[in-house]
C-alpha positions as CSV (number, residue, x, y, z in Angstrom):
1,X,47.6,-8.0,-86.5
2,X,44.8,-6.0,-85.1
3,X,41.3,-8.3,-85.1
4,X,38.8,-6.4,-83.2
5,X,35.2,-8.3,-82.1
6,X,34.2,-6.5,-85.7
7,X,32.9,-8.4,-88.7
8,X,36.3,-10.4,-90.0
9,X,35.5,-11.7,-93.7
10,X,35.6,-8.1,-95.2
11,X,38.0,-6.1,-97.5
12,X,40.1,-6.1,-94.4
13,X,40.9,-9.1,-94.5
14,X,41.5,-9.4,-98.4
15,X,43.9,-6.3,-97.8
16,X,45.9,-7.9,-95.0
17,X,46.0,-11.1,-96.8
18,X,46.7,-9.2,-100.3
19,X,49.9,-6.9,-98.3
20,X,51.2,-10.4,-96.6
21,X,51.6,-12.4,-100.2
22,X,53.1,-9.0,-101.2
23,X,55.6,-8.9,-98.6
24,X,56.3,-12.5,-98.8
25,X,56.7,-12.3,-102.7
26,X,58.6,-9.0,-102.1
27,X,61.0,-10.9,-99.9
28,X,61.3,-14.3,-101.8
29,X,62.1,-11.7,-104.5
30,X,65.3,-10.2,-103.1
């Protein structure tokens, strides 16, 4: 994970959180 002195709290976030359920999901799946 890449967390720079930014502003966390934006679509970033969402989007990392959003592709980690996928993956997770993805996995549980196979």
């Amino acid at each position: 994970m890449i967390f720079s002195g930014s502003v966390p709290g934006d679509s970033g976030v969402a989007k990392a959180a959003t592709t980690i359920v996928m993956e997770i999901f993805g996995r549980n799946r196979e």
